[in-house]
C-alpha positions as CSV (number, residue, x, y, z in Angstrom):
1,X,13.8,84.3,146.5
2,X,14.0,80.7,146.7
3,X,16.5,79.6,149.5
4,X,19.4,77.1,147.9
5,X,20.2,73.6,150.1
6,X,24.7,72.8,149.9
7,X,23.7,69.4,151.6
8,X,23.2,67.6,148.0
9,X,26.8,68.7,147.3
10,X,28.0,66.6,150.0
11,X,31.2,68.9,150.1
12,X,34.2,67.9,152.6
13,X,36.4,70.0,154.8
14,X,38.9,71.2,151.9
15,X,36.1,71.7,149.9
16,X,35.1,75.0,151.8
17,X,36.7,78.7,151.8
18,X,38.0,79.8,154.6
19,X,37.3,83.0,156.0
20,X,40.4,84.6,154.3
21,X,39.7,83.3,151.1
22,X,36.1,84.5,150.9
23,X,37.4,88.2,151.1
24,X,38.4,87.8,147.6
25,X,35.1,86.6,146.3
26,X,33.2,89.4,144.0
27,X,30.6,87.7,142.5
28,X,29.5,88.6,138.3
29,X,32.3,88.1,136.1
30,X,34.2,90.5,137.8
31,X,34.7,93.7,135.2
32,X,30.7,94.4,133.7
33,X,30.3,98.1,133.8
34,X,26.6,98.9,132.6
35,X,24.8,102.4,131.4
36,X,21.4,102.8,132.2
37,X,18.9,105.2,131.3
38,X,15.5,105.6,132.6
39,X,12.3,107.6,132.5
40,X,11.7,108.2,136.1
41,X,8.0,109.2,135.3
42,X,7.2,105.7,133.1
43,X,9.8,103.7,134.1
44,X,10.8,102.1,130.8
45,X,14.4,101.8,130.7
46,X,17.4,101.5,128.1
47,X,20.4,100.1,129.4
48,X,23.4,98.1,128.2
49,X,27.2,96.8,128.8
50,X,30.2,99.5,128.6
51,X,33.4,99.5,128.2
52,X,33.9,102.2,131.4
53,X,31.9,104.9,133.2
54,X,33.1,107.4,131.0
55,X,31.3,106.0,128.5
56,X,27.8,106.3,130.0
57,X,26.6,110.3,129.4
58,X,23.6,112.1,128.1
59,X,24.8,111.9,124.6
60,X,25.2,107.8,125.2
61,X,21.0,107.9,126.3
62,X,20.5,110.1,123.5
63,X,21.5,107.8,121.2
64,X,20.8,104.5,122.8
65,X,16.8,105.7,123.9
66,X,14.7,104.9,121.2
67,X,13.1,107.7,118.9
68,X,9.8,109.2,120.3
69,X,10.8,108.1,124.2
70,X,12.1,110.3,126.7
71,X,15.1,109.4,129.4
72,X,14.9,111.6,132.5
73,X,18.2,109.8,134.7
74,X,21.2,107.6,134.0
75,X,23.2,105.7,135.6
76,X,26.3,103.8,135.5
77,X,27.3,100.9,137.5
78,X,30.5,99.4,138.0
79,X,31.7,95.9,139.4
80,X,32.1,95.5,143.1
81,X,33.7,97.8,144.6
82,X,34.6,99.9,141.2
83,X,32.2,102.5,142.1
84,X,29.6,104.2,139.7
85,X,27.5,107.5,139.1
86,X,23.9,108.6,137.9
87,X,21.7,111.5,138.2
């Protein structure tokens, strides 16, 4: 991963969070919940945006997998701190 330089931004004082501040920083856009599923054995995997969690079960890989290929786990992850599941 290439290592990013602030200097250019010549920031000032008041430009910086302070310690407090930075608590409430997330990162992503805050609410993107994803299904995955995967073939352990080839490692293709099929994966898209959700609405929730509850969304992302075997019949959601069953019909999101392509016909022919095999899914063996899924997995759904949540934003920061929203938790998620797979098997």
């Amino acid at each position: 991963m290439k290592n990013l330089s602030l200097k250019n931004l010549k920031l000032e004082a008041n430009d910086m969070l302070q310690r407090n501040q930075l608590k409430s920083v997330f990162g992503g856009d805050g609410g993107t919940v994803e299904c995955r599923c995967k073939n352990k054995h080839t490692g293709a995997a099929w994966f898209d945006s959700v609405s929730s969690c509850n969304v992302c079960t075997s019949s959601w890989c069953d019909n999101h997998v392509p016909p022919g290929s095999t899914w063996t786990s899924l997995i759904c992850t949540g934003p920061l701190g929203g938790g998620g599941y797979g098997y």
